[in-house]
MARDO-246405 format. One record per residue: x, y, z of N, C-alpha, C in turn; residue number from 0; chain. Coordinates in steps of 0.02 Angstrom, whole numbers. Each point is the difference from the previous one (the first is absolute). Layout:
N
PT    n_c1    n_c2    n_c3   ca_c1   ca_c2   ca_c3    c_c1    c_c2    c_c3    n  chain
PT       X       Y       Z       X       Y       Z       X       Y       Z  NUM      A
...
// end
This chain:
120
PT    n_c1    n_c2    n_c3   ca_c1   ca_c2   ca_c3    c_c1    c_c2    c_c3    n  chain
PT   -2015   -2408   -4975     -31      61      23       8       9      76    0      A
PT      -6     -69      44      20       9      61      63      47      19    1      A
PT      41     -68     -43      61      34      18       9      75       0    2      A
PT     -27      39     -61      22      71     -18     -48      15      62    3      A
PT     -29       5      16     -33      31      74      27      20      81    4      A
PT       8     -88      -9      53      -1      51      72      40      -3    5      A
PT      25      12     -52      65      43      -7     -13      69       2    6      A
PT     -50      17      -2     -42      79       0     -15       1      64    7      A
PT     -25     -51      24       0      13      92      45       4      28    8      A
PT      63     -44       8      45     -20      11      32      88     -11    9      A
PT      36      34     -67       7      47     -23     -17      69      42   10      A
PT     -60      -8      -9     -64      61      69      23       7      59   11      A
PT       7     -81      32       9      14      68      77       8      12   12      A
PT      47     -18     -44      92      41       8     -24      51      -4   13      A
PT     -34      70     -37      -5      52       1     -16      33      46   14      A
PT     -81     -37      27       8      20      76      39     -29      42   15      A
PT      33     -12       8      49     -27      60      54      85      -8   16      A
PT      32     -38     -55      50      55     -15      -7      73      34   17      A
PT     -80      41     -24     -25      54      -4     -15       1      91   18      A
PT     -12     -52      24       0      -7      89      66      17      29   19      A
PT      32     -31     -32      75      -8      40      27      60     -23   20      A
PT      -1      23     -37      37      70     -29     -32      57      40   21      A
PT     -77       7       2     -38      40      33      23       5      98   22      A
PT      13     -59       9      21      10      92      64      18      10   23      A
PT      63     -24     -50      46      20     -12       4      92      -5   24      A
PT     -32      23     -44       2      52      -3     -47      54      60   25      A
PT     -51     -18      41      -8       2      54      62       9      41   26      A
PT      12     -75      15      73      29      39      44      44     -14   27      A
PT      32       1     -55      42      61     -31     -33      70      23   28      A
PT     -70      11     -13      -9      85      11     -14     -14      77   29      A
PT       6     -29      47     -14     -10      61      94      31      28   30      A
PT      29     -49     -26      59      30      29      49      43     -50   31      A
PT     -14      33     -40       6      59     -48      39      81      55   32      A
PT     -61      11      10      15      45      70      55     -19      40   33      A
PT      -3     -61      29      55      -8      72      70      -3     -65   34      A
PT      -3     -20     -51      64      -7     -43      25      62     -13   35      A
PT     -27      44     -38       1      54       8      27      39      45   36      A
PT     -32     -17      59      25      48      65      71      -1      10   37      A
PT     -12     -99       5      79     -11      28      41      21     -50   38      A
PT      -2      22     -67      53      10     -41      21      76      -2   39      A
PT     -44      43      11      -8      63     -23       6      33      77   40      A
PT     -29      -1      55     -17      24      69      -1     -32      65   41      A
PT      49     -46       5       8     -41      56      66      23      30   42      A
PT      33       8     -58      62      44      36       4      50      37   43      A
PT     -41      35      -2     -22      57      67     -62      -2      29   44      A
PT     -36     -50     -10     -75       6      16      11     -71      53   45      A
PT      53     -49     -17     -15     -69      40     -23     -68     -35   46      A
PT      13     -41      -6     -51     -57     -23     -77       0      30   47      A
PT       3      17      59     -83      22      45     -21      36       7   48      A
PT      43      68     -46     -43      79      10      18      34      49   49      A
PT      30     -27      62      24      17      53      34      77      -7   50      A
PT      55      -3     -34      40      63     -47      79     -61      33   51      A
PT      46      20     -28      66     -29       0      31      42      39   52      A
PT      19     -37      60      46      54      43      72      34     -16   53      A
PT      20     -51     -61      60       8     -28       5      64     -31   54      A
PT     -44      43     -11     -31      49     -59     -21      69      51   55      A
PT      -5     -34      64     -28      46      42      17      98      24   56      A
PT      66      -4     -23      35      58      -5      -8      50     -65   57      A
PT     -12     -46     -41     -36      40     -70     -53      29      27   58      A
PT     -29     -24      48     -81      42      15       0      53      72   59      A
PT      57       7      30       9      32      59     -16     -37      56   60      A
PT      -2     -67       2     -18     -43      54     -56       1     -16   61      A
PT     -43      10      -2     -67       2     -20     -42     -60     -29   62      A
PT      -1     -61      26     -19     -47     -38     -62     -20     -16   63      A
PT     -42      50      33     -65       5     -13       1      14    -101   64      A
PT      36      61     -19       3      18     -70      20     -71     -43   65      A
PT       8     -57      27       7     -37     -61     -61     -56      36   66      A
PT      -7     -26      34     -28     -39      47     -82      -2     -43   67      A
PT      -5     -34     -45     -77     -13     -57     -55     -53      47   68      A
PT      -2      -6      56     -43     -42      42     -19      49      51   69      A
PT      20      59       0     -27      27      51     -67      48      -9   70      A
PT     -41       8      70     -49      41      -5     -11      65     -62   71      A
PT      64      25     -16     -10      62     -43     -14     -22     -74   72      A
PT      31     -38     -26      12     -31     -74     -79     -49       7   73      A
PT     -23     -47      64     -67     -20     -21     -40      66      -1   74      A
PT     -13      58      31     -19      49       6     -15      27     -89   75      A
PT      75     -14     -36      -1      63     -66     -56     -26     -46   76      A
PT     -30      29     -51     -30     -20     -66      41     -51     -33   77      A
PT     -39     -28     -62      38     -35     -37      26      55     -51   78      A
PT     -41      40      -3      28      55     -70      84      34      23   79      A
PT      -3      18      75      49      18      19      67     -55      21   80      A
PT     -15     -56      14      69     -56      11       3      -7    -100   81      A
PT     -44     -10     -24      16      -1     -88      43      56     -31   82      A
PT       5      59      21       8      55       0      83       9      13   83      A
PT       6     -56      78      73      14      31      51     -43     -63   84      A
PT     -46     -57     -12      41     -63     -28      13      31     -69   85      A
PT     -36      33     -25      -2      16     -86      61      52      -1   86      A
PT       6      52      65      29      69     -25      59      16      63   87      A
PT     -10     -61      22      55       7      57     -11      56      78   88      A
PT      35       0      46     -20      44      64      67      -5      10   89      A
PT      48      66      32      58      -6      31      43     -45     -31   90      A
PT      57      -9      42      39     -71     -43     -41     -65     -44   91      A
PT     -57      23      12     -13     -90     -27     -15      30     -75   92      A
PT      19     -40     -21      14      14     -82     -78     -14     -40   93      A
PT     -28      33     -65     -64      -4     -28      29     -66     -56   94      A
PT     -60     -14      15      12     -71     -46     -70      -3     -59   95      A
PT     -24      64     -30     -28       0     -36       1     -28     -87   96      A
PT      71       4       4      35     -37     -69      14     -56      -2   97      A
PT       4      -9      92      31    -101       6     -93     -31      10   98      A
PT     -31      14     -13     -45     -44      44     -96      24     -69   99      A
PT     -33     -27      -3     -46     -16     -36     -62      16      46  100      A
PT     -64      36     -20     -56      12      37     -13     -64      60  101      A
PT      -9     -57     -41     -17     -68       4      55     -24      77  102      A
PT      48      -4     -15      47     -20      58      17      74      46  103      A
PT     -10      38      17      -3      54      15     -75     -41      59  104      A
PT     -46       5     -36     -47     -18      54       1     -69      10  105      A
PT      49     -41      -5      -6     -70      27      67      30      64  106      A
PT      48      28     -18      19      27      71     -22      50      55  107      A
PT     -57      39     -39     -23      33      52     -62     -69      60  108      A
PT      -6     -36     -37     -40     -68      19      29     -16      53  109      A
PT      72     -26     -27      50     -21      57      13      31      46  110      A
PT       6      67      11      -2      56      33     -33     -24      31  111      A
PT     -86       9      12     -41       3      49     -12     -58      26  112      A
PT      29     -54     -14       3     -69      24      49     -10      52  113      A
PT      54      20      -1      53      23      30     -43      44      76  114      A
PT     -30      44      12     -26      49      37     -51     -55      34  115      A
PT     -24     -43     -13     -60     -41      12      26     -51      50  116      A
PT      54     -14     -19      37     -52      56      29       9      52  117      A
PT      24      87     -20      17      24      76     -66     -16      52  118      A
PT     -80       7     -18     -12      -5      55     -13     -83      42  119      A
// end
């Protein structure tokens, strides 16, 4: 009878372990969800830092404020309205309402304003 106890404890606590380690794991995953995202989908004209890509800069009339996601104007916008840009597109930048899921949609708008936070 010991024994079967001990194998039920033993048993219990792999489950919680497992259910720990899977749980921080997946923590991390939706933590960097957003920056994955970004970099896959909007780094090409936006920057790895939001900066905007100077390479791209002529697409916007010099203007690098228009891609530049760390600056005063973009921390300035709503979330309804940067959700708005990403879902349905603005100017060249393409709507990514078909590529992208409510859920990750706002883990990059996340990244977004994290991005804006470091500028200062």
């Amino acid at each position: 009878m010991k024994e079967k106890k001990a194998y039920v404890l033993v048993y219990c606590a792999t489950i919680v372990l497992v259910v720990c380690i899977t749980s921080a794991a997946s923590a991390q995953t939706r933590k960097n969800t957003g920056r994955v995202i970004f970099m896959e989908r909007c780094a090409a004209c936006h920057a790895p830092n939001g900066k905007g890509n100077l390479n791209v800069i002529a697409m916007v009339n010099g203007d690098i404020s228009r891609i530049d996601l760390t600056d005063e104007t973009t921390a300035k916008k709503q979330d309804v309205d940067l959700r708005s840009t990403i879902l349905d597109g603005r100017g060249l930048m393409p709507a990514h309402k078909d590529k992208l899921t409510a859920v990750e949609v706002d883990h990059v708008l996340k990244f977004i304003r994290q991005l804006g936070k470091k500028r200062k």
